[in-house]
C-alpha positions in Angstrom: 3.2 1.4 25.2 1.4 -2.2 25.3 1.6 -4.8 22.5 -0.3 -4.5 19.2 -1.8 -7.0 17.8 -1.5 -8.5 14.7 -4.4 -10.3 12.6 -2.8 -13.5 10.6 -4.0 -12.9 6.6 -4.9 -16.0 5.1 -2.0 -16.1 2.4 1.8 -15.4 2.2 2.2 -15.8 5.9 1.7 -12.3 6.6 0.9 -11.0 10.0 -1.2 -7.4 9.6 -1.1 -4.9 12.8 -4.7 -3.9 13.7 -3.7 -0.5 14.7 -2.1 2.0 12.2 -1.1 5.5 11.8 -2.7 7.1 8.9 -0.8 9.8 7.6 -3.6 10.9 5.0 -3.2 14.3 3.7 -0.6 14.9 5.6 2.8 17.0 4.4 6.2 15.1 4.2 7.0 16.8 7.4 4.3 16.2 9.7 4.3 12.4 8.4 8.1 12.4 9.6 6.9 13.4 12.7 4.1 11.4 13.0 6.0 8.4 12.5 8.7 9.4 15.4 5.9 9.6 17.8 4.3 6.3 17.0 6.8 4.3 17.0 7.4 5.6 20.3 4.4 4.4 21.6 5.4 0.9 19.9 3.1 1.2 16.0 4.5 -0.6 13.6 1.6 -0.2 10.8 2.0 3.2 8.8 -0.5 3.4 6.4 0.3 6.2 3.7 -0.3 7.3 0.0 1.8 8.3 -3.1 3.2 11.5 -3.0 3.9 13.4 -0.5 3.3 11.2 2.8 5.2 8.3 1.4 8.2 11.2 1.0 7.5 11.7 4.8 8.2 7.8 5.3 10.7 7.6 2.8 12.8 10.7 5.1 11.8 8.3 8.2 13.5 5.3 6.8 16.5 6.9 5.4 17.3 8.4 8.9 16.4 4.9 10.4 17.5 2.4 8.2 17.7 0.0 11.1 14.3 0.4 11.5 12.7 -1.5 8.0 12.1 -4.8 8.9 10.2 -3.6 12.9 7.8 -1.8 10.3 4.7 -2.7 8.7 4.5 -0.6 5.2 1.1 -0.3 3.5 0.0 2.5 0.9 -2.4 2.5 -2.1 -2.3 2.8 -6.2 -3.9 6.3 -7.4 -7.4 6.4 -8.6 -6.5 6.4 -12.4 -8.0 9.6 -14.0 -11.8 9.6 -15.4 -11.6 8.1 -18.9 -8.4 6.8 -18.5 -8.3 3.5 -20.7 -7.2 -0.1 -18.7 -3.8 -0.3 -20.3 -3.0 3.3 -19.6 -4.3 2.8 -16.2 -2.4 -0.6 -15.8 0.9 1.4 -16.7 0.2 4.1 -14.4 0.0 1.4 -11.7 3.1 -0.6 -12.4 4.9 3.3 -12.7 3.9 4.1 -9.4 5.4 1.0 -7.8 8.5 0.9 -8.8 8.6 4.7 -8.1 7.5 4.3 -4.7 9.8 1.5 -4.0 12.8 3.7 -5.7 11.6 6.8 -3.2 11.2 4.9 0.0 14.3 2.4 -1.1 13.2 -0.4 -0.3 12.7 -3.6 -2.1 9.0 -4.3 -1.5 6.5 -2.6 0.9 4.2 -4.8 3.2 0.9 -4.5 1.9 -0.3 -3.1 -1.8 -3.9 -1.6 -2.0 -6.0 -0.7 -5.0 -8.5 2.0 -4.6 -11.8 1.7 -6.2 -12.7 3.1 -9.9 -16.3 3.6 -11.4 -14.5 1.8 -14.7 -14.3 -2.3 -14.0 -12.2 -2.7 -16.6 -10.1 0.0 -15.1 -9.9 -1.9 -11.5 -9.3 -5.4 -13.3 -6.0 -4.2 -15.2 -4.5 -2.5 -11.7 -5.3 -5.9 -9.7 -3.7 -8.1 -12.3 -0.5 -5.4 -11.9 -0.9 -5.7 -8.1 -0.7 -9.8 -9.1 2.3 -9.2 -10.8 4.0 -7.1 -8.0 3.4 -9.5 -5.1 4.2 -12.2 -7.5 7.9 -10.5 -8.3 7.9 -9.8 -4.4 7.6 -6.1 -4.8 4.7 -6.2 -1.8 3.8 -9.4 0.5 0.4 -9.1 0.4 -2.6 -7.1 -1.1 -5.8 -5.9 -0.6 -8.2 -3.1 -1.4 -10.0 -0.1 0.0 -13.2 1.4 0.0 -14.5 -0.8 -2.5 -18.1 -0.5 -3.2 -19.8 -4.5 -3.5 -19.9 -4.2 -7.2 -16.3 -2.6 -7.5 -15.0 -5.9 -5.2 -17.1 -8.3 -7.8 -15.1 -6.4 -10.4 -11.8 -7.7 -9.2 -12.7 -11.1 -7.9 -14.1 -11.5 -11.9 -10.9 -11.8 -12.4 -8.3 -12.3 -9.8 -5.2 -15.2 -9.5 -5.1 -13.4 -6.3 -7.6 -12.7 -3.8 -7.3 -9.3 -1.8 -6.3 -9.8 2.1 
């Protein structure tokens, strides 16, 4: 295995690993086993989503405990359902974070992404919850995925915090 590199973001001194395993739509076990065989070849970045992937990573990490601070831990909010109003989907949000860092126990994951949502108001009351959990150190930096240009206007409208 060579070295990976890492791309410096611009705030919060965090260093992001340009290569990742992805473990999307993957089941708890294959994400387990996914994970052994990267970090074999010396990956760091596991990239995952709620449910049943980040149960895969949580399994990893309870078997290697020793193993938390070598990794680089980034997963995503869940689209909030159609018609779901910005302080339902704001609470959703803030659920699913403290959830995921009770499942994977852990005190804060690496990187916090917020998916897009055809509802601006929708994507400006996750980001400001994404605020608050890099702000209480639940995640060390944040970002956003497969944002459309007019869903990334949406949260830079807004943001205290600009995604990584």
């Amino acid at each position: 295995s060579g070295s990976i590199p890492y791309l410096p973001l611009l705030k919060g001194g965090v260093d992001f690993p340009m290569l990742a395993l992805n473990t999307a739509g993957m089941s708890m076990a294959d994400t387990y086993r996914a994970i052994e065989f990267a970090r074999e070849e010396g990956m760091t970045h596991i990239d995952f989503h709620p449910g049943q992937e980040r149960d895969g990573v949580a399994e990893y990490l309870s078997k290697h405990k020793d193993e938390r601070d070598l990794l680089f831990l980034n997963t995503k909010i869940r689209k909030a359902p159609p018609g779901t109003s910005p302080k339902d989907a704001a609470n959703l949000a803030r659920d699913q974070i403290d959830e995921d860092l009770r499942i994977l126990n852990v005190k804060n994951v690496d990187m916090l992404m917020l998916r897009d949502s055809p509802d601006p108001k929708v994507i400006q009351s996750q980001w400001a919850v994404i605020e608050e959990a890099l702000a209480e150190g639940k995640t060390r930096s944040v970002g956003v995925v497969n944002f459309c240009p007019s869903a990334l206007k949406s949260v830079l409208q807004t943001a205290k915090v600009f995604p990584a």
